[in-house]
C-alpha positions as CSV (number, residue, x, y, z in Angstrom):
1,X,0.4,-11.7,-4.0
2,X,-2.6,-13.0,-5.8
3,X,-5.9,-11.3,-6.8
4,X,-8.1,-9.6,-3.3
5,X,-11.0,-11.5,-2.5
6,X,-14.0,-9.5,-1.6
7,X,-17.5,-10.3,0.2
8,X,-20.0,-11.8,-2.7
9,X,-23.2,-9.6,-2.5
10,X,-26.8,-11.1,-2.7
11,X,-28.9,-10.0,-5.5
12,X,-31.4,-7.9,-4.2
13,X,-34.7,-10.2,-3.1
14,X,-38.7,-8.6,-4.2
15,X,-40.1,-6.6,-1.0
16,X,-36.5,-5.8,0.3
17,X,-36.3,-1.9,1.9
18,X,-35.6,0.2,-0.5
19,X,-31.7,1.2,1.8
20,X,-31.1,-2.7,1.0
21,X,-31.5,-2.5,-2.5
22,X,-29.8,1.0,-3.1
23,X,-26.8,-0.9,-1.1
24,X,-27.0,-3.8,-3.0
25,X,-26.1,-1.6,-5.8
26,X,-23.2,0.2,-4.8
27,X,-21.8,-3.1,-3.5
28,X,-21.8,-4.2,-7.5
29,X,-18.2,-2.1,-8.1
30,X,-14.9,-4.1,-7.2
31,X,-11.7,-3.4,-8.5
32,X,-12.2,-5.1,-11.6
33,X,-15.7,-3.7,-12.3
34,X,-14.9,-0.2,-11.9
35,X,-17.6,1.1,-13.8
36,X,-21.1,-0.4,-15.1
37,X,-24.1,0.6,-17.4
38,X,-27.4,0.2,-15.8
39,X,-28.3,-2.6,-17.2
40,X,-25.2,-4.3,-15.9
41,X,-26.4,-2.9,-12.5
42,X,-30.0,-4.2,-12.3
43,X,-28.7,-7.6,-13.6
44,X,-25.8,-7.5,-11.3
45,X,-28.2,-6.5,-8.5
46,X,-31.1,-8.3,-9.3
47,X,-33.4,-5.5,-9.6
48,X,-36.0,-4.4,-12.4
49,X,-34.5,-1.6,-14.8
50,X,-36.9,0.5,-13.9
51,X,-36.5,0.7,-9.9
52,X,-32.3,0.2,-10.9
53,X,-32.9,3.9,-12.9
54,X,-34.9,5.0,-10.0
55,X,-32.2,4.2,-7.5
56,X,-29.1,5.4,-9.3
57,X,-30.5,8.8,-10.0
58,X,-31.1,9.5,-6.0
59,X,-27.9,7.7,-5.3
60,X,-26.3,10.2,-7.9
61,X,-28.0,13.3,-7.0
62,X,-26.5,12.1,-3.2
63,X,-23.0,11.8,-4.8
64,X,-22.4,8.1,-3.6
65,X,-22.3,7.6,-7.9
66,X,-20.7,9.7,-10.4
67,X,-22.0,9.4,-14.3
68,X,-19.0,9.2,-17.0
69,X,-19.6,10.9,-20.2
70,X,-20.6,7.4,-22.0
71,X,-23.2,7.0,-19.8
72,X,-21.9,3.9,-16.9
73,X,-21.4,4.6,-13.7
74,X,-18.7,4.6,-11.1
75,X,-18.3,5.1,-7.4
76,X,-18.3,8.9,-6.3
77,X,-16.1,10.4,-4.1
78,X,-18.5,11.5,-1.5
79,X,-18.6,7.4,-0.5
80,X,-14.4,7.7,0.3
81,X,-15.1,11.0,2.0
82,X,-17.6,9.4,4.5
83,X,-15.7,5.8,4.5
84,X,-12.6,7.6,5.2
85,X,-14.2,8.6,8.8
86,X,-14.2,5.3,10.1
87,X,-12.3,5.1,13.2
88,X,-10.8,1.5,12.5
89,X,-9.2,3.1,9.3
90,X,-8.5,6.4,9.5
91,X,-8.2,6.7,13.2
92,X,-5.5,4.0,12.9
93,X,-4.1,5.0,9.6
94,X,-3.4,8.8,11.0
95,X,-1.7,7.2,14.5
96,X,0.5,4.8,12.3
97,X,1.3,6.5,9.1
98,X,4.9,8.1,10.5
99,X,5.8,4.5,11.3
100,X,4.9,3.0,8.0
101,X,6.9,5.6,6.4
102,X,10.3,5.0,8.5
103,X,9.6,1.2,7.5
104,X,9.3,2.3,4.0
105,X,12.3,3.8,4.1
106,X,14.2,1.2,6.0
107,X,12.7,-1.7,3.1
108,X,12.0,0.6,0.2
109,X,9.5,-2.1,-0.8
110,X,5.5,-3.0,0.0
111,X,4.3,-1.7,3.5
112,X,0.9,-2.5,4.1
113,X,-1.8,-1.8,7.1
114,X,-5.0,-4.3,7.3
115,X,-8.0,-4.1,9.3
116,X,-10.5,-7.2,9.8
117,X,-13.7,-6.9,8.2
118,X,-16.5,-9.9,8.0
119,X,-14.5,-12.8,6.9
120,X,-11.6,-10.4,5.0
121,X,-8.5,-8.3,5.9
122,X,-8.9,-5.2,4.2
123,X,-5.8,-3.0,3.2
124,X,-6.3,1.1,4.6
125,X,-2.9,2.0,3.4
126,X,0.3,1.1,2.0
127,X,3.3,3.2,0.9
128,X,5.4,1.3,-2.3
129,X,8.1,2.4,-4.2
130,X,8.1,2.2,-8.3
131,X,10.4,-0.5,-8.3
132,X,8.9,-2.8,-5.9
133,X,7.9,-6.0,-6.5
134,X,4.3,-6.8,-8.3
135,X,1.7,-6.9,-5.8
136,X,-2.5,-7.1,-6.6
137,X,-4.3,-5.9,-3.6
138,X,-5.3,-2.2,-3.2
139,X,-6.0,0.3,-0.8
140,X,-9.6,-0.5,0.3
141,X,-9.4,-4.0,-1.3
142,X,-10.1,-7.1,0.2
143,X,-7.3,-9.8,1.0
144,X,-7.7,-13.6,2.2
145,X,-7.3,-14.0,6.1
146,X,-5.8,-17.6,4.9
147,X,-3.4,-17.2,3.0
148,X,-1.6,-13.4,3.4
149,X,0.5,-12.8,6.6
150,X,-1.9,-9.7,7.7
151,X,-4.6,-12.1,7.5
152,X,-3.1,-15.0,9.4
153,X,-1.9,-12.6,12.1
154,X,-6.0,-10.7,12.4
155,X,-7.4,-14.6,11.9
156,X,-4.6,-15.7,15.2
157,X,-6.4,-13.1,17.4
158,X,-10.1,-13.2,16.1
159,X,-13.0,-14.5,17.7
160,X,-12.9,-18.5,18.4
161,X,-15.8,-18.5,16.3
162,X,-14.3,-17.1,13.0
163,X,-10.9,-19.0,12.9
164,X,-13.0,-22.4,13.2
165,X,-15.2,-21.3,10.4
166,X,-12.1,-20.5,8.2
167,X,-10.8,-23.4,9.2
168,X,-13.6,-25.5,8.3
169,X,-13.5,-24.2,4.6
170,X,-11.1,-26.0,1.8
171,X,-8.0,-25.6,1.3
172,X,-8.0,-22.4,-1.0
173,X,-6.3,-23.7,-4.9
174,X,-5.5,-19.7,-6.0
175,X,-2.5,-20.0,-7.6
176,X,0.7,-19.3,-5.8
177,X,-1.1,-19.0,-2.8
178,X,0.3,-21.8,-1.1
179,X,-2.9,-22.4,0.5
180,X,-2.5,-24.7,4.4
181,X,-4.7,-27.7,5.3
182,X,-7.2,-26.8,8.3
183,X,-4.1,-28.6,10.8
184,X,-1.2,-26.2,8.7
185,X,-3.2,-23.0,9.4
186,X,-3.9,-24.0,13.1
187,X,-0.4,-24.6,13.8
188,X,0.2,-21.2,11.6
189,X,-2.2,-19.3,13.6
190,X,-0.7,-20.5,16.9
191,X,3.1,-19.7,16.0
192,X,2.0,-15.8,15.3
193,X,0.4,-15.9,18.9
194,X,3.9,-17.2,20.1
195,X,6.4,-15.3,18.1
196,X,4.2,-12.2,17.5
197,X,4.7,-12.2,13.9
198,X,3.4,-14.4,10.7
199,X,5.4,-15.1,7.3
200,X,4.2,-15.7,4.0
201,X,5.9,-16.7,0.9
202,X,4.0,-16.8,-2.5
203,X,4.6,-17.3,-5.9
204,X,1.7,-14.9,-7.9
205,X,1.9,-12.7,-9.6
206,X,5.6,-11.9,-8.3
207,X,8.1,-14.6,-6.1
208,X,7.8,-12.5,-2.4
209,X,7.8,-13.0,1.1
210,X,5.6,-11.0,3.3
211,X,5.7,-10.6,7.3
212,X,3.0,-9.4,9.2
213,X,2.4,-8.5,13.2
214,X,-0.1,-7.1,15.5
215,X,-1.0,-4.1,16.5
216,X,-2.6,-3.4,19.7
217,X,-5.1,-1.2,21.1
218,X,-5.9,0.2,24.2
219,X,-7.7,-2.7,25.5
220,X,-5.3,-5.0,24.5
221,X,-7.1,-6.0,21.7
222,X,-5.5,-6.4,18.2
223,X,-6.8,-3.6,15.9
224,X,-4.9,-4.1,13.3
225,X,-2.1,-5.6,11.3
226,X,1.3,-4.4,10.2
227,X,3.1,-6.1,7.0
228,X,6.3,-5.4,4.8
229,X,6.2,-7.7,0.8
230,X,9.7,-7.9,-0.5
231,X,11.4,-10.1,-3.6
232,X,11.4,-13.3,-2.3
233,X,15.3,-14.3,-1.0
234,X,15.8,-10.8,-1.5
235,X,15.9,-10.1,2.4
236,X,15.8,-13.4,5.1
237,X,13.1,-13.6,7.0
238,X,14.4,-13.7,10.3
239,X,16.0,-10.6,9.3
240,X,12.4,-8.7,8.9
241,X,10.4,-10.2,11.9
242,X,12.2,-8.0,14.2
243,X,11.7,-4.4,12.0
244,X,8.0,-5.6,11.8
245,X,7.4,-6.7,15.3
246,X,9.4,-3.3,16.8
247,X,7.1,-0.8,14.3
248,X,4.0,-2.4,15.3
249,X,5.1,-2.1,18.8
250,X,5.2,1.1,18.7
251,X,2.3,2.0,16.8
252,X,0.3,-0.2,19.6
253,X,2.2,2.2,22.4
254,X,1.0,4.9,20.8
255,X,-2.4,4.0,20.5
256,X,-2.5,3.5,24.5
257,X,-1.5,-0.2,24.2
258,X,1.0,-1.2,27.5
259,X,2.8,-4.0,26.8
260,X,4.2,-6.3,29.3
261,X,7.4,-5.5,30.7
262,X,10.1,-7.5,28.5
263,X,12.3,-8.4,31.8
264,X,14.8,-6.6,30.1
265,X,17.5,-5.3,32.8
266,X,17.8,-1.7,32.4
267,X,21.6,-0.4,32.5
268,X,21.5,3.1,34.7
269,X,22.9,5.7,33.2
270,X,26.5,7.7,34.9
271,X,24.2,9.9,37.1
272,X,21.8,7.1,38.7
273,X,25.3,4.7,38.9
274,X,27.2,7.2,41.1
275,X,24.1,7.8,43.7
276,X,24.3,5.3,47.1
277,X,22.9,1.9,46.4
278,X,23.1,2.1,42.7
């Protein structure tokens, strides 16, 4: 998989409240600005030095920053504690954790568990092993609804409004993405609404094929999405689908999901076939 995208923040704009511009600080870390003097902040932020200095000593004090010993900043750990509250995360994390794992073990590669958030999946878990295959997004990173499976399968069952929007943007050129035209992703985003699962293959930075599916809440709704990344030709594809679309399944059963029936024909068991009628 190639880099996570993430939502660009504004700089902050003269006579904005003073929440705004503390959030418009803290939304200055990504994964590959982990840590930043103040100076980087108020020019990251837009913001005078002097309200930046003013800002990051309450937001400090609070614990949403920590201070290293050479005097930058990073995220601090009381923002996870509150963010990991969130009932799209850890209310769905803790309900399909268990399942994850057997998949783990079953694939002893890359499970993964998205949520949609804005224009972005954003990855709450995922169990690897050592071995598996290279991989860039992290847990709380942000991945592209275009071009990864968990965001093609969150994109099929999103709001008519934000699939026309995505679609309207270019073609993405990251490389290995193997970004779609607008009339590829449409047809993309209406097989995972027929076959209940989506399949990616990419290039960057490793060779792998990734298969994602829905999971269902309550109200029918898809709340998240489900995904296993393996080596590319390592596993075929038609091979996966099934171990993806049966753990998501049952993660959406056990979140109150009720599916419709299958039409399966249930065999009765010895008991039920020796009673009258049976």
């Amino acid at each position: 998989m190639a880099g996570a995208g993430r939502a660009t923040a504004q700089p902050s704009a003269p006579g904005q409240p003073v929440l705004v511009r503390a959030l418009s600080l803290l939304a200055q870390f990504t994964g590959h600005r982990r840590a930043l003097g103040l100076s980087e902040l108020a020019r990251l932020a837009g913001l005078s030095p002097a309200t930046c200095l003013r800002l990051v000593q309450h937001l400090t004090e609070w614990g949403a920053l920590e201070r290293l010993d050479d005097g930058r900043y990073v995220v601090g750990v009381r923002l996870w504690e509150i963010a990991s509250l969130s009932p799209r995360g850890h209310g769905v994390r803790q309900v399909a954790l268990p399942y994850l794992e057997d998949l783990y073990e079953v694939t002893r590669h890359h499970v993964l568990l998205s949520v949609l958030e804005g224009r972005d999946a954003v990855l709450i878990d995922r169990l690897s092993s050592r071995t598996a295959t290279e991989v860039a997004y992290r847990v709380g990173g942000r991945m592209p609804l275009r071009t990864t499976a968990v965001g093609q399968v969150l994109l099929a069952y999103a709001a008519p409004e934000l699939q026309e929007e995505i679609l309207a943007q270019p073609a993405p050129t990251e490389r290995g993405a193997g970004g779609l035209s607008a009339a590829e992703l449409r047809a993309a985003l209406a097989g995972v609404k027929k076959s209940g699962a989506a399949v990616v293959r990419r290039t960057e930075p490793s060779r792998t094929v990734s298969v994602a599916a829905p999971i269902h809440g309550a109200d029918g709704g898809v709340v998240a999405a489900l995904s296993i990344v393996v080596p590319d030709a390592s596993t075929p594809s038609h091979e996966l689908v099934p171990l993806v679309r049966a753990a998501a399944r049952a993660i959406s059963r056990t979140l109150g999901h009720k599916a419709v029936a299958s039409g399966a024909w249930r065999h009765p068991g010895p008991a039920e076939a020796d009673r009258p009628g049976a």
